[in-house]
C-alpha positions as a printed Julia matrix, in Angstrom:
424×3 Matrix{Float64}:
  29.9    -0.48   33.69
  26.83   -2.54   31.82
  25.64   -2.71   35.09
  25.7     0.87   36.1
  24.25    2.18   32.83
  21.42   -0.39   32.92
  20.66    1.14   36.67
  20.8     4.34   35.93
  18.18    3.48   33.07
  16.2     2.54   35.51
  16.24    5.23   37.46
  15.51    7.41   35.32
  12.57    5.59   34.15
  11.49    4.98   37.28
   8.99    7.09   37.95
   6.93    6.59   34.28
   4.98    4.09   33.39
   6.89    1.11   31.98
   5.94   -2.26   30.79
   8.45   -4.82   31.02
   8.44   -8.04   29.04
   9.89  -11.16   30.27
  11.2   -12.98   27.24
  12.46  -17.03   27.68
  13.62  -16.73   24.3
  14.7   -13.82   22.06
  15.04  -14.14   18.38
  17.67  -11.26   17.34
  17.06  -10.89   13.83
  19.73   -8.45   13.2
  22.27  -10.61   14.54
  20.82  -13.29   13.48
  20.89  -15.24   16.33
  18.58  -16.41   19.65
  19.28  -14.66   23.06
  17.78  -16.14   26.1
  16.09  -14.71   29.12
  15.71  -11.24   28.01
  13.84   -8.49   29.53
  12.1    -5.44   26.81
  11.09   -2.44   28.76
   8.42   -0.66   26.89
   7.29    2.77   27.62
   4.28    4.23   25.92
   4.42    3.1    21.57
   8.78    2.6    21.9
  10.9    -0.06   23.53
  13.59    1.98   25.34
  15.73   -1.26   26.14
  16.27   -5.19   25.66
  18.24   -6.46   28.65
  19.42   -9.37   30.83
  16.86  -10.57   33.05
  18.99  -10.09   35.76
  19.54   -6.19   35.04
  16.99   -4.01   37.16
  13.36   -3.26   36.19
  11.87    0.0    37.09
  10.05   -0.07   40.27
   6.21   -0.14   39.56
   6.55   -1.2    36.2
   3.61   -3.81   34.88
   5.11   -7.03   34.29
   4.14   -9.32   31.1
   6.0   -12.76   31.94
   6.54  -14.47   28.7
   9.74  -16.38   29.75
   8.02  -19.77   28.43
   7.75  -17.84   25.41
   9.96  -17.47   22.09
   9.38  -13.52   21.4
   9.87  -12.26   17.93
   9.78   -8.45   16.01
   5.99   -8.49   14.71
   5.95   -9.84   11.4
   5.66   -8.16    8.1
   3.85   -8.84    4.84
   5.69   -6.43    1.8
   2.17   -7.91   -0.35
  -0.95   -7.82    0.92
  -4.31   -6.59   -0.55
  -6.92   -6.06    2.68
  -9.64   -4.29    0.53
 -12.75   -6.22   -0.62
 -13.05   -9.9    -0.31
 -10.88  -12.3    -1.57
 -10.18  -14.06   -4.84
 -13.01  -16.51   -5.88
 -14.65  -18.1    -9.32
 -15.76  -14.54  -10.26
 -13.19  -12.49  -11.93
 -15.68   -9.67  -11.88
 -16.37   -9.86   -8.64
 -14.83   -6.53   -7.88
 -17.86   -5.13   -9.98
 -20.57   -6.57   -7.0
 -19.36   -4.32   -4.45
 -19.77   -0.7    -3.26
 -16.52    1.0    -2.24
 -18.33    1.27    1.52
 -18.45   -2.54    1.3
 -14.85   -3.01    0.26
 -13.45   -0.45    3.06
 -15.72   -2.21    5.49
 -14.33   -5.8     4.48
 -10.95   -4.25    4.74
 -11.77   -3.35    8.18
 -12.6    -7.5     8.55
  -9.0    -7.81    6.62
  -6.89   -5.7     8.5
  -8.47   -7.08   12.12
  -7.41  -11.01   10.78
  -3.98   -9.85    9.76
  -2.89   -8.48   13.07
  -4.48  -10.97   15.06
  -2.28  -13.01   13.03
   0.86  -11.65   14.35
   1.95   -9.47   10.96
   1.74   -5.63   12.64
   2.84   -3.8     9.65
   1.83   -4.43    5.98
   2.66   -3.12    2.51
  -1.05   -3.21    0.87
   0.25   -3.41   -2.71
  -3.11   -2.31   -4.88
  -6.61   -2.6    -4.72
  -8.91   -2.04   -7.59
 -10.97    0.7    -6.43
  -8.49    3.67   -5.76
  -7.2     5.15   -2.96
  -9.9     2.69   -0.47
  -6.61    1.96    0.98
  -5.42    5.54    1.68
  -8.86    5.34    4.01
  -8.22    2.25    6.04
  -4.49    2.75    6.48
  -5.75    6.68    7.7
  -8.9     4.8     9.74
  -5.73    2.8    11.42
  -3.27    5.0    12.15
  -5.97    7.15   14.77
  -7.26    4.47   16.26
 -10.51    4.37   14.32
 -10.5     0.53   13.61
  -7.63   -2.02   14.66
  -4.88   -3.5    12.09
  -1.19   -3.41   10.93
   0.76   -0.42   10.12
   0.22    0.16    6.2
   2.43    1.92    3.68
   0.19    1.88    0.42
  -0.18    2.0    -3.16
  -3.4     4.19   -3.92
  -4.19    2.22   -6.99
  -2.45    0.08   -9.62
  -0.65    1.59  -12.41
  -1.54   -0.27  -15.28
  -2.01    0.13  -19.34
  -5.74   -0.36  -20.25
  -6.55   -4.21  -20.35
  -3.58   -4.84  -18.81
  -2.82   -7.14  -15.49
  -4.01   -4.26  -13.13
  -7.44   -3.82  -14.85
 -11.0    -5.43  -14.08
 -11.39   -7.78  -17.09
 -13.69  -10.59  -17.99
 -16.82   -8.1   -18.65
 -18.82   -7.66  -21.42
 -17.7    -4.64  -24.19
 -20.46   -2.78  -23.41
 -20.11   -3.22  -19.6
 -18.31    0.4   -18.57
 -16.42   -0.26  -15.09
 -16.43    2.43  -12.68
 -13.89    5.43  -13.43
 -12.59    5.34   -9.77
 -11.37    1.42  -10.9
  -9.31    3.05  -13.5
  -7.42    5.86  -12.26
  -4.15    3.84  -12.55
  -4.22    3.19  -15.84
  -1.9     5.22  -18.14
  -0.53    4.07  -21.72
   2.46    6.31  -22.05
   5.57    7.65  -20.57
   3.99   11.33  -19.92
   0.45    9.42  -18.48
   2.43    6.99  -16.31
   4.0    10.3   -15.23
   0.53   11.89  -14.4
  -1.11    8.72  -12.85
   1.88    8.63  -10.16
   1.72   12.57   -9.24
  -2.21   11.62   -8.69
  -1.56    8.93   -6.96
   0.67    9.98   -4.44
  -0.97   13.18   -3.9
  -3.93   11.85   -3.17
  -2.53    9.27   -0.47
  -0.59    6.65   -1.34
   2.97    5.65   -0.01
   4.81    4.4    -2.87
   3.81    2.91   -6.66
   2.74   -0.45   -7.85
   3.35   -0.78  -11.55
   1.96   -3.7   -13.35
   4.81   -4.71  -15.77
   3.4    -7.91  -17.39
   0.11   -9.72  -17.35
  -1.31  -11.98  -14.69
  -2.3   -14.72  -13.33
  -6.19  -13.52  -12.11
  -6.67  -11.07  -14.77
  -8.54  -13.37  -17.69
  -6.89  -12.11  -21.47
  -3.45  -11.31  -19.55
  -0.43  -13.77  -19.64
   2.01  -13.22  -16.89
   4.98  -13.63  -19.65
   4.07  -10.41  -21.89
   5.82   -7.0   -20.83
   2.68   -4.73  -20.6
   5.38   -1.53  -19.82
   7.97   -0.71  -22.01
  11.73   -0.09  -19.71
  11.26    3.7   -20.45
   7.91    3.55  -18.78
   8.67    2.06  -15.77
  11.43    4.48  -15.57
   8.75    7.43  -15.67
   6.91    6.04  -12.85
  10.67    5.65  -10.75
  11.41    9.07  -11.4
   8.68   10.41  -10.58
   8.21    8.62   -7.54
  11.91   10.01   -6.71
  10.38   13.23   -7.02
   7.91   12.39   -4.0
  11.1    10.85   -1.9
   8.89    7.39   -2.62
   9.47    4.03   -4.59
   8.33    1.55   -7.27
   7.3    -2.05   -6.9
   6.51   -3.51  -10.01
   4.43   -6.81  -10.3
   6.16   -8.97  -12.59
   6.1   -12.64  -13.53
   7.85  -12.63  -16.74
  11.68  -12.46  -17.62
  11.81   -9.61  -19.97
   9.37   -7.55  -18.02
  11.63   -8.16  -14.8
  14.59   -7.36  -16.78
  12.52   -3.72  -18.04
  11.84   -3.19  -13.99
  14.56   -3.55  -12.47
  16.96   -1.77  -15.52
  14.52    1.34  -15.17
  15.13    1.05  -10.74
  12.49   -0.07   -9.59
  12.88   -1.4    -5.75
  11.04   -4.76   -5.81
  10.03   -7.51   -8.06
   6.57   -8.49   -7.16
   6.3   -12.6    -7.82
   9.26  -13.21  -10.5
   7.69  -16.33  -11.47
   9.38  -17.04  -14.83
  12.53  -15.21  -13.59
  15.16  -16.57  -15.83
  19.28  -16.73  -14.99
  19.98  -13.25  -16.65
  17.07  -11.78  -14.76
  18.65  -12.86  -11.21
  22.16  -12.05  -11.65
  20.83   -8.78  -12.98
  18.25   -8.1    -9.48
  21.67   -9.09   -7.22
  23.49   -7.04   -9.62
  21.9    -3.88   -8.97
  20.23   -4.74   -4.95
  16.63   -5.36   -6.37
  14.74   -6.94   -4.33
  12.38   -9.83   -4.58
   9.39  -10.33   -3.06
   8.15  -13.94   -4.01
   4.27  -15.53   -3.15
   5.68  -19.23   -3.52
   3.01  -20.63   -1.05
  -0.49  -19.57   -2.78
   0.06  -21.42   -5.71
  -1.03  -24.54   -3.66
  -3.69  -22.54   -2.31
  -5.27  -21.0    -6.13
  -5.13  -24.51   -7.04
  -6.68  -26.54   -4.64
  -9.0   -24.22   -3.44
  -9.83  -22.99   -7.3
 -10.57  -26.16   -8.5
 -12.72  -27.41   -5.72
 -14.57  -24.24   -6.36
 -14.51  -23.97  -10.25
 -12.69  -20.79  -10.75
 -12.41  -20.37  -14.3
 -10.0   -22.68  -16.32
  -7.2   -19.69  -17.86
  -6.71  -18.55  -14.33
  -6.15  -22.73  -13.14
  -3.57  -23.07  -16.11
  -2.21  -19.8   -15.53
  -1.44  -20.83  -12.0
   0.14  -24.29  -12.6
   2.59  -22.76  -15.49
   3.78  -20.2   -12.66
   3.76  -22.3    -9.32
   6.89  -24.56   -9.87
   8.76  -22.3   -11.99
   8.23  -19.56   -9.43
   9.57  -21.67   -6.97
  12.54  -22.8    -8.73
  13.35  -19.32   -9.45
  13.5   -18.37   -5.74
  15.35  -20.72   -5.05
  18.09  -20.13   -7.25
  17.68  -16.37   -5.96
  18.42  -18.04   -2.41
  21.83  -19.4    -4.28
  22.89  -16.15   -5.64
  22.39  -14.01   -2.27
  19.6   -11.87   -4.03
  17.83   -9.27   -1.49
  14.69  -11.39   -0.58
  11.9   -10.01    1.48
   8.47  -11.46    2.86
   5.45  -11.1     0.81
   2.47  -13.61    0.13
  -0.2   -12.07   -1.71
  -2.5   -12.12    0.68
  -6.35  -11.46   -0.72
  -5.52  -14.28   -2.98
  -6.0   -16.73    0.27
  -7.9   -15.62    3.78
  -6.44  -13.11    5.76
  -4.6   -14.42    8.55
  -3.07  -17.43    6.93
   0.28  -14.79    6.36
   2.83  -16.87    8.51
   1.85  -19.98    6.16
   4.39  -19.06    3.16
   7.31  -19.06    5.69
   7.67  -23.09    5.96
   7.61  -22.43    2.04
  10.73  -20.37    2.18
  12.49  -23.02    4.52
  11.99  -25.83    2.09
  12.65  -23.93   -1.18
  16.62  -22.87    0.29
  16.5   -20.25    3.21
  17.53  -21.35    6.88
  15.05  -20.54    9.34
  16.66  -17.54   10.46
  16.76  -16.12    6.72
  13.07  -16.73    6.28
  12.23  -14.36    9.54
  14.93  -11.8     8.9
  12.88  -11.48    5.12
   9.66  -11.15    7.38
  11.28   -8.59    9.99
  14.41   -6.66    9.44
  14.74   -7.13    5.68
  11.1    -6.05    5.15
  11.84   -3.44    7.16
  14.52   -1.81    4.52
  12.56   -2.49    1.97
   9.94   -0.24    3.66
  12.46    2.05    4.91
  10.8     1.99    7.74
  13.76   -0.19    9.35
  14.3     2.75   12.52
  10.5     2.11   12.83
   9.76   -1.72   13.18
  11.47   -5.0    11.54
  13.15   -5.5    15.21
  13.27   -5.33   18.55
  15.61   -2.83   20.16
  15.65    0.43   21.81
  14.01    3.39   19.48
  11.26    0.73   17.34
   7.83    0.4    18.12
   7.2    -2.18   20.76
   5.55   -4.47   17.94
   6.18   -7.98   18.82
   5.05  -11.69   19.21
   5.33  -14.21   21.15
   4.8   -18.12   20.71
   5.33  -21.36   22.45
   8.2   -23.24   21.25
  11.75  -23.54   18.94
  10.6   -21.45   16.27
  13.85  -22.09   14.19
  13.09  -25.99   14.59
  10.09  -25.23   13.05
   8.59  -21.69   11.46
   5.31  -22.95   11.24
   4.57  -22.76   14.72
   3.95  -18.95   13.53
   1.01  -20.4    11.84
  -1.03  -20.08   15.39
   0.29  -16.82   17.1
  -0.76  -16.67   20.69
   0.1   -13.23   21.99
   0.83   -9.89   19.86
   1.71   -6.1    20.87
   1.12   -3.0    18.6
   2.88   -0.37   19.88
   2.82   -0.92   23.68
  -1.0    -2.73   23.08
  -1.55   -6.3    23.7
  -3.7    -6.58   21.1
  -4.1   -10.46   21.34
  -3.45  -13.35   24.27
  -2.47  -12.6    28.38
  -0.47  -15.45   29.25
């Protein structure tokens, strides 16, 4: 019967064109498990089926022969920030830059992170609003290459709080369109988010405690009080959208996720309360536990100031220990590294980092595919490969669940039908 079907899918595709994918190796991330010698026929953006090599191929079809290959669902990075350049010893930084120079470095941004293997990305706040709206628009028709992008517009933040430009002078005024997040009441938080979202962006970033690259901030201090947050989450209902809210600190965690919001952003000082609580009600936590190593070797070969050094090395250890204990409980964890922080294209880095901190291999790229995926709710979209998804997908050489940092050096990647990167 398999058999039959299978032909008559064949058939019926056989006079279209159809690109079929020879696959040595399968990874299955929504069984969780590795299928071998596998065949994905992709017509136009969609795969319309994942077979047995031996089942027929449409006659004519272009063949891609990747059978010495492990293939894999592109990956996906739930934290990302492509605009502008990336962190350095300059908080104010931001400041040096036209917004044409920041889309145009995003363009740079976006390029590295698909060539990197990560095809869709949630860009989680830039400084400079709705720059983001722009590239993500620029990408989806064809203007410039990169991943598929839900975004945030802008953060939502209280004045001189974790999502602000800091470090300048009191008589310095920064730009207007680097404030258009900020909101210091339930009724403004309200406002900001209606802006927001009809001017562009996907879903909301609220920043609920300080951070660790905003100088004056500390990533322990709720900067949102619980009925705050809750503004932004219902009025982000209202738009049939979401809330992720950065947080490092317990009670501001505890504030988020009470008030609904959908994912913890970092959870670095997470305490027991604040875990049992996110498994408790599904939240969802999205955890950078490899750029700590990055800020600090990185920031102090290249003097980047002292508060954000300390800041770093009171988060990096404790975040860690957090997730792992998340790991224990069976909290929802999805892939996210804070990229902007480090050079684009170093995403695939963190996942070794999830391996050694509790996850099995298999965990740490379902969190990458499936599970980012339905965080996204985009999983009907991408996150896997079967019939219906975009024919995103990877391919490298190798046992990738022997070893997940083999993903550190992607060979080949496909965007929706596209090789965008390698011909083996």
């Amino acid at each position: 019967m398999l058999a039959t079907l299978l032909l008559g899918a064949a058939t019926a595709l056989a006079a279209q064109e159809v690109t079929a994918i020879r696959a040595g190796r399968l990874v299955d991330v929504e069984q969780g498990k590795v299928l071998q010698n596998q065949v994905i026929l992709v017509q136009g953006e969609k795969i319309v089926a994942v077979q047995p090599a031996g089942a027929a191929i449409p006659r004519g079809a272009r063949i891609i022969d990747l059978s010495a290959y492990t293939v894999l669902p592109g990956l996906i990075d739930l934290h990302t920030h492509l605009v502008g350049d990336i962190a350095s010893a300059s908080p104010t930084a931001p400041l040096t830059q036209s917004g044409a120079q920041d889309a145009l470095a995003g363009v740079r941004n976006a390029r590295a992170t698909l060539l990197a293997g990560f095809t869709t990305v949630r860009d989680i706040g830039t400084y400079r609003a709705f720059v983001d709206v722009a590239l993500r628009n620029a990408i989806n028709d064809g203007t410039v290459p990169g991943p598929r992008m839900q975004v945030a517009g802008a953060y939502v933040t209280v004045s001189s709080g974790g999502g602000e430009v800091t470090g300048v002078a009191a008589d310095v005024t920064v730009p207007a369109d680097m404030r258009r997040g900020v909101a210091n009441s339930a009724d403004e938080v309200r406002q900001r988010v209606r802006e927001l979202l009809n001017g562009g962006a996907d879903f909301i970033k609220v920043i609920a405690t300080g951070a660790v690259f905003t100088l004056g901030t500390k990533p322990g201090a709720p900067e949102y009080t619980e009925a705050e947050i809750r503004a932004a989450v219902e009025e982000a209902a209202n738009y049939g959208t979401f809330v992720a809210a950065h947080a490092h600190g317990a009670e501001g965690i505890k504030r988020a996720v009470r008030a609904g919001v959908r994912t913890i952003e970092h959870g670095s000082l997470a305490d027991e309360e604040a875990l049992q609580l996110m498994k408790q009600r599904g939240t969802w936590l999205v955890a950078d536990i490899y750029n700590g190593d990055y800020t600090d070797s990185v920031g102090t070969r290249e003097g980047w100031p002292a508060e954000i050094l300390r800041k770093n090395l009171e988060t990096t250890e404790t975040q860690r220990t957090a997730f792992r204990r998340a790991v224990e409980l069976g909290v929802n964890i999805a892939y996210g590294t804070d990229s902007g922080i480090y050079p684009h294209g170093m995403n695939a880095w963190q996942l070794p980092y999830m391996v050694r901190f509790g996850m099995t291999p298999m965990q740490a790229l379902q969190s990458a595919t499936i599970n980012a995926a339905r965080v996204m709710g985009w999983e009907d979209r991408v996150g896997a490969l079967a019939a219906g998804r975009f024919a995103d997908l990877i391919a490298v050489r190798g046992d990738v669940l022997a070893d997940v940092g083999i993903l550190k050096n992607v060979p080949f990647v496909m965007k929706g039908g596209v090789v965008v990167k390698g011909a083996p």
